[in-house]
C-alpha positions, 0 to 999 in steps of 0.5 A: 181185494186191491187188485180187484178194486184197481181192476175194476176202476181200471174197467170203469175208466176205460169205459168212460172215456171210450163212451166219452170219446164216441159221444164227441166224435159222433155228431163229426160222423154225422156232418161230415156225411151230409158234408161229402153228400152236398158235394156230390151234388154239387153244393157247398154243404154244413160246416163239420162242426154243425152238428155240434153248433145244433145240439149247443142250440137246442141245450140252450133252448127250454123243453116244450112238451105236450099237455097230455104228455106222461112220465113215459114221455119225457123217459124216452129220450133218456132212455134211448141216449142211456141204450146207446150209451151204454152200448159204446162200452160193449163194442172194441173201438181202437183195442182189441178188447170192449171194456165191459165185455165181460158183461154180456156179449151180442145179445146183451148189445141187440137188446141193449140197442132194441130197449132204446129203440122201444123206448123212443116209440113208446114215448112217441106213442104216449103224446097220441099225435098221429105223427108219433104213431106213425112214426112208431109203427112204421119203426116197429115194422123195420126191427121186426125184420133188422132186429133178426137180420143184426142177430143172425149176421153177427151169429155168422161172423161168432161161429167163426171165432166160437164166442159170442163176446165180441173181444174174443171175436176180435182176438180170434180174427186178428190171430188167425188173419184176414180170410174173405170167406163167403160167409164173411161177404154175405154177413158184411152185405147183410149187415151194411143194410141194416146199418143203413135201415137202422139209422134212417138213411136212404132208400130206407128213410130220409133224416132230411124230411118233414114230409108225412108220407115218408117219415119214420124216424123224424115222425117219432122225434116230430113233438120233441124241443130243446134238451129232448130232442137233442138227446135223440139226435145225439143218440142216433148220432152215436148208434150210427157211429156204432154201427160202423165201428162194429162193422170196421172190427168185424170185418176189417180189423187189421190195425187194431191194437192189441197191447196198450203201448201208445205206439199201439194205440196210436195206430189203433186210434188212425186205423178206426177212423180212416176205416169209419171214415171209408164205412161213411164214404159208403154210406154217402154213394149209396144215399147218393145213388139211390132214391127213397124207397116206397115204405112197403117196399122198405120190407122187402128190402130189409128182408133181403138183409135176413136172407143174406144173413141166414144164408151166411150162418148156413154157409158157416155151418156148411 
């Protein structure tokens, strides 16, 4: 009975400080890609602590919320933050291994992302702004095709292990090494795009806008002040830092520490961020390079991360 309670203490701890550590280093990811975007524009850019200078700001101020608003509103952000929270523990970060893997594997972690995400559009719905209606369809519409696509690439990469849970996927990639096979390739293509479409970047959508025609994701968040809409940020922050890690484990995960010496954890701690760090570099060139799309061809576009990611899953079967 003690060494399931020290285990268990240990499990929770570990959890803790890896959701700790991804909620202080994402609103970092979140500058330090609109810092190297206003670069490549030829402009100076935020300082890299703005990000946390803004969500200071808006901890500090009080919550403005609509007259007509329910319960269903104020939930939202707390919910959507507790999602992608509660995500960080499902994902291997630095070691080979999530600390609550036993919990669930990929459909534990879709649905866990999904719950946030119907969460954030049903409080958008419940003000009856027509901004945070839009907002919400538009939303909707996207994860009716990302949602699947997610799904189906990380389905590619679990055949090839023979798990669902992504620390033995890890495992099994690290113990059999690095093969660039086709499928591989089409599953990172897929799901790249929908780490773009997922946290609102170009040519999906635009998380510099206000303006109606192109809103998605700041047409949800448009009533929301202070603490709320804090939360929202900080939860986008940490599911785009998320998505990344995932992507760095799947498909690069060489580095990863597989024993918890500290020399081991060191080389894990450098590796994850300069393969997050090189993950954000594309994600600036292709906001960069692109321009918004036109919202119905934003389908198209995601639909081509599904075919992708269905072809990768055939190829594996194959």
């Amino acid at each position: 009975m003690t060494l399931v309670i020290q285990e268990a203490l240990m499990t929770a701890g570990a959890a803790l400080l890896q959701a700790v550590g991804l909620l202080a280093v994402a609103p970092l990811l979140k500058t330090v890609i609109k810092k190297m975007k206003a670069r490549l524009q030829n402009r100076q850019g935020p300082p890299l602590l703005q990000g946390y200078y803004d969500l200071a700001k808006w901890f500090g101020k009080e919550a403005v919320r609509s007259e007509t608003a329910s319960w269903i509103y104020v939930a939202g952000p707390r919910v959507y933050f507790a999602a992608a929270l509660a995500a960080t523990t499902l994902v291997p970060v630095v070691f080979a291994a999530a600390p609550l893997e036993a919990a669930g594997g990929i459909l534990l972690l879709v649905g866990t992302l999904a719950f946030g995400r119907f969460a954030l559009a049903t409080a958008a719905l419940d003000t009856g702004s027509p901004f945070g209606g839009m907002g919400a369809s538009r939303d909707m519409t996207i994860a009716a095709l990302a949602e699947p696509a997610l799904m189906l690439g990380l389905f590619a990469s679990a055949l090839a292990a023979g798990s669902m849970n992504l620390g033995v996927l890890i495992r099994t990639l690290l113990q059999g090494g690095i093969a660039l096979h086709p499928s591989d390739m089409l599953a990172f293509a897929g799901l790249f795009m929908i780490v773009v479409a997922e946290t609102g970047r170009i040519p999906v959508d635009n998380p510099a806008t206000h303006l109606e025609l192109t809103m998605i994701h700041e047409a949800m968040v448009l009533e929301y002040a202070g603490p709320d809409l804090a939360l929202v940020e900080w939860a986008s922050a940490v599911k785009e830092l998320l998505y990344l890690t995932l992507l760095a484990g799947l498909f690069m995960p060489v580095g990863m520490a597989t024993t918890t010496a500290p020399a081991a954890l060191l080389v894990g701690f450098l590796a994850w961020t300069g393969k997050v760090f090189a993950l954000a570099i594309a994600v600036t060139l292709v906001e960069s390079t692109n321009a918004k799309l036109r919202l119905f061809r934003v389908p198209e576009l995601v639909a081509i991360s599904l075919g992708l990611a269905f072809l990768a899953l055939a190829i594996r079967f194959l």
